[in-house]
C-alpha positions as CSV (number, residue, x, y, z in Angstrom):
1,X,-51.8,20.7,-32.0
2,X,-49.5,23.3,-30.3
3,X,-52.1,25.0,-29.2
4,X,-51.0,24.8,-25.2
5,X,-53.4,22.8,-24.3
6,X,-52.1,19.0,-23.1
7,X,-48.6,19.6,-22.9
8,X,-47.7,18.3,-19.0
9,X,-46.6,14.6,-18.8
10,X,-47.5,14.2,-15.2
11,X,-48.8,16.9,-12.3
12,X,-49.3,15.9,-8.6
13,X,-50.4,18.5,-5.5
14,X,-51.1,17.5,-2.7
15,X,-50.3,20.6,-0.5
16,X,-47.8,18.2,1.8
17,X,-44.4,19.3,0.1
18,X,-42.7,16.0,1.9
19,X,-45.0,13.6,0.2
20,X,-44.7,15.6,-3.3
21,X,-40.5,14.9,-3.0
22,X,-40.9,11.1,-1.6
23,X,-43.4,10.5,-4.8
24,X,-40.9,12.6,-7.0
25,X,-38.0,10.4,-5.9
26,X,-40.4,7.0,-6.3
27,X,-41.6,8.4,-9.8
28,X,-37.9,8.7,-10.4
29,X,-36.8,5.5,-9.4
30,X,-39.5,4.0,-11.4
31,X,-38.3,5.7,-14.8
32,X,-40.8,8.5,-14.6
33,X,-39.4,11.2,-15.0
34,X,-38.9,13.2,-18.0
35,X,-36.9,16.1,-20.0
36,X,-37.9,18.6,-17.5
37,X,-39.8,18.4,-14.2
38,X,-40.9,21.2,-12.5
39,X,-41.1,21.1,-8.3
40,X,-42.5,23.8,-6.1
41,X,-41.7,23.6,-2.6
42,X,-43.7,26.6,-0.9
43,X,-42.7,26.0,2.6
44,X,-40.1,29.1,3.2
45,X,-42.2,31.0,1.2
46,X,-45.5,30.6,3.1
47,X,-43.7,30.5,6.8
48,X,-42.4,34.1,5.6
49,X,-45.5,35.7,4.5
50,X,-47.2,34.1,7.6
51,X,-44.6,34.7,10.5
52,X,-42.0,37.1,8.7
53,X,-38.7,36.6,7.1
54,X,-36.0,35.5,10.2
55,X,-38.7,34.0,12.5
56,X,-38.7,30.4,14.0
57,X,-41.3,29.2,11.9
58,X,-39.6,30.5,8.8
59,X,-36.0,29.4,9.9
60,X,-37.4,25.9,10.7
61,X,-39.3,26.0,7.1
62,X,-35.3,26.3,5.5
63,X,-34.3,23.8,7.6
64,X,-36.7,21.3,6.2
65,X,-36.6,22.5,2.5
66,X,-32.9,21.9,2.4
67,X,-33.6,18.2,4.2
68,X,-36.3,18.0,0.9
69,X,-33.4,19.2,-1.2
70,X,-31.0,17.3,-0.1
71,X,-33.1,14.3,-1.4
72,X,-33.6,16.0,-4.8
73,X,-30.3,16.4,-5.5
74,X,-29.5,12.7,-4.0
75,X,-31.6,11.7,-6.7
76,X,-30.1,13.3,-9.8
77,X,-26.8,12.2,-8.4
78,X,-28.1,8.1,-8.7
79,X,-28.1,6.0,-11.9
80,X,-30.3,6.8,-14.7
81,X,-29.5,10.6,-13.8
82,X,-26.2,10.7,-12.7
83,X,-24.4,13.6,-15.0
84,X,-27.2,14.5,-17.2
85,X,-29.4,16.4,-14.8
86,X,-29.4,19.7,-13.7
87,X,-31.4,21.5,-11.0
88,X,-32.3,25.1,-11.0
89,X,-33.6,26.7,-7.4
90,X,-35.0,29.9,-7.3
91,X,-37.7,31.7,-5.3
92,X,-40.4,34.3,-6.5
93,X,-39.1,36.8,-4.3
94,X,-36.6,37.5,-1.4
95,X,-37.4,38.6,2.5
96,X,-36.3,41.4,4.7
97,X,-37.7,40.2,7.7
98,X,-41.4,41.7,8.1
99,X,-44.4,39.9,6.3
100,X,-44.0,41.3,2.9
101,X,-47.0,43.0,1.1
102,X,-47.5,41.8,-2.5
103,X,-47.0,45.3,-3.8
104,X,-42.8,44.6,-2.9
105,X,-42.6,41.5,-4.8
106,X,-42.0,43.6,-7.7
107,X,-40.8,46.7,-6.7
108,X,-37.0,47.2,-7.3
109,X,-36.9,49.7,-4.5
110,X,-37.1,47.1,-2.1
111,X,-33.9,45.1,-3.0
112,X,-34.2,42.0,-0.2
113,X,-37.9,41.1,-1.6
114,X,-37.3,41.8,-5.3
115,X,-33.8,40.4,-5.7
116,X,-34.2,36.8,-6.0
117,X,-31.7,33.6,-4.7
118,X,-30.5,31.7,-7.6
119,X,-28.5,28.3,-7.7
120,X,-27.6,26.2,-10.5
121,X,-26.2,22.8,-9.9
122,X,-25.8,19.7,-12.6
123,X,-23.5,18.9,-15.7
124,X,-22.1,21.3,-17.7
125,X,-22.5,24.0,-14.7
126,X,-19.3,25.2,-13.5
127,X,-18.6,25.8,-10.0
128,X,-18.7,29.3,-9.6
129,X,-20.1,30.1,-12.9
130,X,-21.5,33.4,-14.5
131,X,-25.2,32.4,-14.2
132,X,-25.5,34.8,-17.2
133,X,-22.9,33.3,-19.1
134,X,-24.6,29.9,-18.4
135,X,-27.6,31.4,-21.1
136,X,-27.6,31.4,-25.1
137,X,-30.0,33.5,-24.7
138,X,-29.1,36.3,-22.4
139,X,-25.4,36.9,-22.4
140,X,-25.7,39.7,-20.0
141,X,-28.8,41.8,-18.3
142,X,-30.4,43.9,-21.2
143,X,-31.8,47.2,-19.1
144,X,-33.7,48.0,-22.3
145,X,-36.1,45.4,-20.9
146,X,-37.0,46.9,-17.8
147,X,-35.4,50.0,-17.3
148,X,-36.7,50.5,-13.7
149,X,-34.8,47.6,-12.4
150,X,-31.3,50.3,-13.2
151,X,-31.5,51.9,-9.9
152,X,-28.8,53.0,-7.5
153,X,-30.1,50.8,-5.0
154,X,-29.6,47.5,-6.9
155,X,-26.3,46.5,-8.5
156,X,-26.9,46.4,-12.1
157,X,-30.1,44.3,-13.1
158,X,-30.9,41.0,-10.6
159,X,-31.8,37.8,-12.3
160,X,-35.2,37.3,-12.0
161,X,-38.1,34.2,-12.7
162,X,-38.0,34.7,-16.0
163,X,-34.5,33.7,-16.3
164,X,-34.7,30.8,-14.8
165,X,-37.6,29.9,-17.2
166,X,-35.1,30.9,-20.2
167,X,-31.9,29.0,-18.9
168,X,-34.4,26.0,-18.4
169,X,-35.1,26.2,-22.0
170,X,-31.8,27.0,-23.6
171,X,-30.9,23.7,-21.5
172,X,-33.6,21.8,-23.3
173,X,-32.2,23.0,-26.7
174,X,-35.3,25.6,-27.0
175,X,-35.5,29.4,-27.4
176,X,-36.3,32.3,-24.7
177,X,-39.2,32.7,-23.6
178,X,-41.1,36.0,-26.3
179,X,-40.0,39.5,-24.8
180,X,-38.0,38.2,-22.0
């Protein structure tokens, strides 16, 4: 029944984000993987909120995200995958330096934590592309949404999670995600 319940494939969590993208790649190799996998790799994140947003710990945290991502996108680039796949990175929030209180994750006053990175990579993305023109479903930011995100501070509306959840969708031939 669509009632939400029973609707993942496969989870794994192990809190090592090394082992989760070696047994992502061997789950992979084996034919395991499906229409859409999800991967959260919390290492910048949790480097930032302990040490601050610039510091060793967080720097060396990039450093070995982009070695785990590297391996990712080695992966979509092998046979079965090869020109089918697409990846989406994002982040729940940016960094300005200092250890960020929770209350700036979603405060649009405070454009380096609310203003999130966003990369799309994969077929049918264009180098360079218009990450909104990359959406049937949101052809451009709609400030009727969230009309506190218009402020002088930010330059027109940021993409946020929420897009990243709808492009994911439009790429899987589904709709937006209600009130989005």
């Amino acid at each position: 029944p669509d009632n939400g319940a029973d609707k993942l494939d496969l989870y794994h969590y192990d809190g090592d984000a090394a082992a989760m993208v070696d047994r992502l790649v061997a789950d992979a190799e084996g034919g395991g993987l499906k229409n859409f996998t999800f991967v959260h790799i919390d290492l910048p994140d949790s480097a930032g909120h302990d040490q601050g947003w610039g510091s060793e710990a967080y720097l060396q945290a990039i450093q070995e995200t982009d070695a785990l991502i590297g391996q990712i996108l080695d992966l979509l680039q092998s046979e079965p995958y090869a020109g089918q796949s697409q990846l989406i990175l994002t982040a729940d929030h940016g960094g300005d330096g200092d250890v960020i209180v929770d209350d700036n994750h979603a405060n649009p006053l405070s454009p380096l934590n609310f203003t999130v990175p966003f990369y799309v990579w994969g077929e049918g993305v264009a180098a360079g592309a218009d990450l909104y023109g990359l959406q049937s479903t949101r052809t451009e930011p709609d400030p009727n949404l969230n009309p506190s995100l218009l402020t002088e501070s930010l330059l027109g509306v940021p993409i946020r999670n929420a897009d990243g959840g709808n492009l994911a969708l439009d790429l899987l031939g589904l709709s937006a995600i209600p009130t989005s």
